[in-house]
N, C-alpha and C positions, 0 to 999 in steps of 0.2 A: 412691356418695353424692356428690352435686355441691353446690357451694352457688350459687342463680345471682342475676346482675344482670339487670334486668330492664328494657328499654324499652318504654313504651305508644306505639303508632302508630296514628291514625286517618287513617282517609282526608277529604282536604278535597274536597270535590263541587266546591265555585265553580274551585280553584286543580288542580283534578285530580291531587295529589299525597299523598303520606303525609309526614304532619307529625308530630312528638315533641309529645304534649302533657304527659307525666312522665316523671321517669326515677325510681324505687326498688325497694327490693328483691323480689324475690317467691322465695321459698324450699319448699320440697317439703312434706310432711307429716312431721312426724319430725327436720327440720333448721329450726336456729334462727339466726338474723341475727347476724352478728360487727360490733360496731362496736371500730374504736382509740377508746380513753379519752385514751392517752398515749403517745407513742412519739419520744423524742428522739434524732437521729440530726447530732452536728455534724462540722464540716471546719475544715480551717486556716485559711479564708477566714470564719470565722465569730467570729473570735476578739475582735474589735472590738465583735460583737453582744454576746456572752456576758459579757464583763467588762460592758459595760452594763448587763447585768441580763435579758435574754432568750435563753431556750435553744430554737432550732428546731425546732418538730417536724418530723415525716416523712410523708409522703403528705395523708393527712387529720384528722392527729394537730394539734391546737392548740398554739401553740408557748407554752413554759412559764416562769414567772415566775422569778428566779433573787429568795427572798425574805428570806432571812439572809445576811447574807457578802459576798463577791465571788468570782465563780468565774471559770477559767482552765480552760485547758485543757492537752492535754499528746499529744506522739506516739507513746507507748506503748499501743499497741492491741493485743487479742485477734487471734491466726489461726485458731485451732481453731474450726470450724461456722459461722463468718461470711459472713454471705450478702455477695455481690460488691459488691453495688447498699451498704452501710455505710458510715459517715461513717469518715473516716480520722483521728479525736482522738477521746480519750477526755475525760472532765470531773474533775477534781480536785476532791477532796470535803477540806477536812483542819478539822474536827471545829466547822465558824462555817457552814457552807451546807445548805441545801436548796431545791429548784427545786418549787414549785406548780403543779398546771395550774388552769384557771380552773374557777370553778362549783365545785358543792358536791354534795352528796350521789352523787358518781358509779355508787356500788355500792351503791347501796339495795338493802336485800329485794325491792323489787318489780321497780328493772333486771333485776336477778339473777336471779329467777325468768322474765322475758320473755324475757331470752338466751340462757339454761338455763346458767347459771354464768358465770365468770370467769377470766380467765389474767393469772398476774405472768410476767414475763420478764428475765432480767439478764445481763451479763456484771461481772463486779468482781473488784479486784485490792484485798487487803486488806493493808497496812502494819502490822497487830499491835496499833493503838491504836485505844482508842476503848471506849468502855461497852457500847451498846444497836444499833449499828449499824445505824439503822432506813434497809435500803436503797431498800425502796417501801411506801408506809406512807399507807392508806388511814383520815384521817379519826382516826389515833392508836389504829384497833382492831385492823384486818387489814394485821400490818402483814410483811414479809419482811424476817428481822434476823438478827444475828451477834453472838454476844457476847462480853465479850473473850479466853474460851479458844477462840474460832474455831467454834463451834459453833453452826449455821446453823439455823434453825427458821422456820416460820411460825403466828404467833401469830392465834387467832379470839377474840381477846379473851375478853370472859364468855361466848362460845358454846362451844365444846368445845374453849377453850385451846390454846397451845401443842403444833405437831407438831413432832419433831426432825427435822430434814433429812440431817444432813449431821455428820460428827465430822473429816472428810479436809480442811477449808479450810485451804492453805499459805497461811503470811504472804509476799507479796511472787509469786505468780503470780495467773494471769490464771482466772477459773473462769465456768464459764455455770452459771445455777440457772435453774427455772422450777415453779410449780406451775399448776396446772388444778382450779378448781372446778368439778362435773359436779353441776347441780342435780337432787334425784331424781322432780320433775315433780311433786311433791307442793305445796298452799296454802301459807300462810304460817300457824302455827299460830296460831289464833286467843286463846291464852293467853301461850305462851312469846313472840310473835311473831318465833319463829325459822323458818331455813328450813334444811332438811338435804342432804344430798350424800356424795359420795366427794369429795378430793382426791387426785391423783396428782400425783406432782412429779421432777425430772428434774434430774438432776447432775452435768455436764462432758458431757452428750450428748445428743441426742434419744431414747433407751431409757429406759424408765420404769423408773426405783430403786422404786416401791411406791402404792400404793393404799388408803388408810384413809377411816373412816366421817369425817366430819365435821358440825358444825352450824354454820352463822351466826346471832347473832341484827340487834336493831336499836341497841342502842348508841350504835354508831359513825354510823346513820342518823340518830339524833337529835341529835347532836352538831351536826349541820349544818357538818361541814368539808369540807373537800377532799384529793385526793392528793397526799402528797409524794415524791419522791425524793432520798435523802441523807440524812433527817430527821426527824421529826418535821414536821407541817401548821405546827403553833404554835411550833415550833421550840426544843422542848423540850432543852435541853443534853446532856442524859445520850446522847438518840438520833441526834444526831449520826456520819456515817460518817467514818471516816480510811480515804481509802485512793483507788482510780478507779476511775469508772462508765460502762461504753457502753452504747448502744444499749439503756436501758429501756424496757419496753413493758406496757403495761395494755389488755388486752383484754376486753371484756364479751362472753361466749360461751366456751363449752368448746371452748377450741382443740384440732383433732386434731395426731397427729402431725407430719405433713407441714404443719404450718401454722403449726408454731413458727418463730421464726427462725432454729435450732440446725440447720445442713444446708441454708441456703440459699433460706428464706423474705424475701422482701424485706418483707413484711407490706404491701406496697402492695395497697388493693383495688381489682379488676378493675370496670374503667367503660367503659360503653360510652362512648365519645367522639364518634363522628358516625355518622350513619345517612342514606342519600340514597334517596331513592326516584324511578327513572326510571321513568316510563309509556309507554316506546316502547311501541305496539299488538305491535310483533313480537316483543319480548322486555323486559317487566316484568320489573324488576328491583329486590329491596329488599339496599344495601348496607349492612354493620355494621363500623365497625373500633371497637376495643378494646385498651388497655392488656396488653400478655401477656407469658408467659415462655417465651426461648426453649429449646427442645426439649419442649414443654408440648406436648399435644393439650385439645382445646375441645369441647363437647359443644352444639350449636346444635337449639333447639327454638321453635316459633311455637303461639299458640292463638288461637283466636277471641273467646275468654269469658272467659282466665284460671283456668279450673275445668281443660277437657282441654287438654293440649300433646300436640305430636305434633314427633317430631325430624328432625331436616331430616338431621345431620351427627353422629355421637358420636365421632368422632375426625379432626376438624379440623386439620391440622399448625399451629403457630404462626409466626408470619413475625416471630420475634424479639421486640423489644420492645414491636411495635403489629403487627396481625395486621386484616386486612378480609377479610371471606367477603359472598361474592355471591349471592345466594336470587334464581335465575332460575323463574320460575313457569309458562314453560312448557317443556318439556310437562308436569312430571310434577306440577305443582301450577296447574293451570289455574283448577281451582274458585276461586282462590284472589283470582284479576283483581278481580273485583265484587265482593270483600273491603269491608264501610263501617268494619271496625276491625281492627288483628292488633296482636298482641303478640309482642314476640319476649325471648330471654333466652339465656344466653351460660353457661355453667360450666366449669372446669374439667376436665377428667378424671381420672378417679383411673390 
């Protein structure tokens, strides 16, 4: 199962070359598009932003409002499952902050259902105070919380309530949580206007602690707010976190395993970055580099129509952090010269 990025290339007739006229996603039958909603990622060097009032995000994560408070950071960070590529501070939460990202309604029923569910993600270190510990908290319905006897849940508001997570949160160490909405391809009900699923969710590892039925409804849709981290959106007292937060991340799409952060996901997604197309008569050539990881293999496929592909490569070694594969077309893809469009797309391997 791959998920790929995908570049259109047409051929220009005047300039005789293959030119980029889009880049986005194209994905398989059966796999659905991951987009970051939110994923903040700071450093020591960020400390000047952050008391100001803006927290960084990460790759293609927008970076987030810091909208109660004033926040600080701190060099006590998590080691357990931390991918390399991690900011090295955590963010100090003590019971006056929460960080907003921009826009509103991020996890509507209808995202939800296009991306086939949702992923929270955290690391945190809980200090023993605090009410409602709303640590990501979509819109004040879906939100991932602690309460003050440490006992971790994620709450679907009026949809099917409150799941208990977790009974094991030490005050005063460092823990990863995450859950996974897995939408069940089903409409949105035309009455309840809920939508249903499994949730599985995961606790100091990448190994799934369990898998329950779930519902969402629209609630928190109509609300018309936004995601917090720390807090409550409106920055509701009670939900306020005591304690530190790394590396939170809101995913739209049912993260698989290997795609969580917990083991070394950087959650950065894979772009093609530059594509050259040489027309030597004696050796056409279309080159791709690409953001990658290394000891990763790549799976490289071309189509003509975007309907069939046909694979060039399924196990492409990575050249580290950026990787170029070179599609020489002759001999074994001759047809391929008097090409007037190709498509080409990039996935990882499993």
């Amino acid at each position: 199962m791959y998920s790929f990025k995908t570049v259109i290339m047409k051929k220009d007739t005047h300039l005789s070359l293959v030119r980029v006229i889009a880049l986005t996603h194209l994905i398989p039958a059966g796999i659905y598009a991951q987009t970051t909603v939110l994923h903040y990622s700071v450093n020591d060097t960020d400390e000047a932003t952050v008391t100001g009032g803006t927290v960084p995000g990460a790759g293609t994560s927008p970076d987030g409002t810091v909208a109660f408070g004033t926040l600080t950071l701190s060099d006590d960070v998590p080691t357990e499952g931390v991918p390399a590529e991690s900011g090295n501070r955590s963010m100090v939460f003590s019971l006056t902050q929460a960080v907003n990202v921009p826009g509103t309604q991020q996890l509507s029923n209808e995202a939800v259902v296009e991306a086939g569910g949702f992923t929270y993600e955290i690391w945190f270190k809980w200090d023993g105070l605090g009410n409602l510990n709303a640590l990501i908290d979509y819109a004040g319905t879906e939100k991932f919380r602690m309460n003050s006897s440490g006992i971790l849940d994620f709450n679907f508001d009026s949809g099917s309530g409150p799941q208990e997570l977790s009974t094991e949160v030490t005050v005063d160490e460092w823990h990863y949580a995450a859950i996974v909405f897995t939408h069940d391809g089903e409409p949105i009900d035309e009455v309840s206007l809920q939508i249903s699923g499994t949730m599985t969710w995961y606790f100091d590892s990448n190994e799934p602690v369990d898998t329950v039925p779930v519902t969402k409804d629209d609630f928190g849709d109509s609300l018309n707010r936004t995601i917090a981290v720390g807090g409550h959106p409106l920055g509701f007292g009670a939900d306020f976190v005591s304690g530190l937060i790394y590396e939170p991340r809101v995913s739209l799409g049912a993260l698989e395993v290997n795609e969580l952060l917990y083991g070394g996901s950087s959650g950065e997604e894979l772009e093609i970055s530059s594509l050259v197309y040489d027309a030597n008569p004696a050796d056409p050539t279309v080159s791709l580099t690409w953001n990658s990881r290394g000891g990763k293999n790549y799976v490289i496929e071309y189509s003509r129509d975007l309907n069939s592909w046909d694979e060039i490569d399924d196990a492409y070694p990575s050249g580290g952090d950026e990787t170029t594969f070179s599609h020489h077309f002759l001999p074994d893809f001759e047809d391929l010269v008097g090409a007037e469009r190709l498509f080409y797309r990039v996935g990882e391997a499993e």
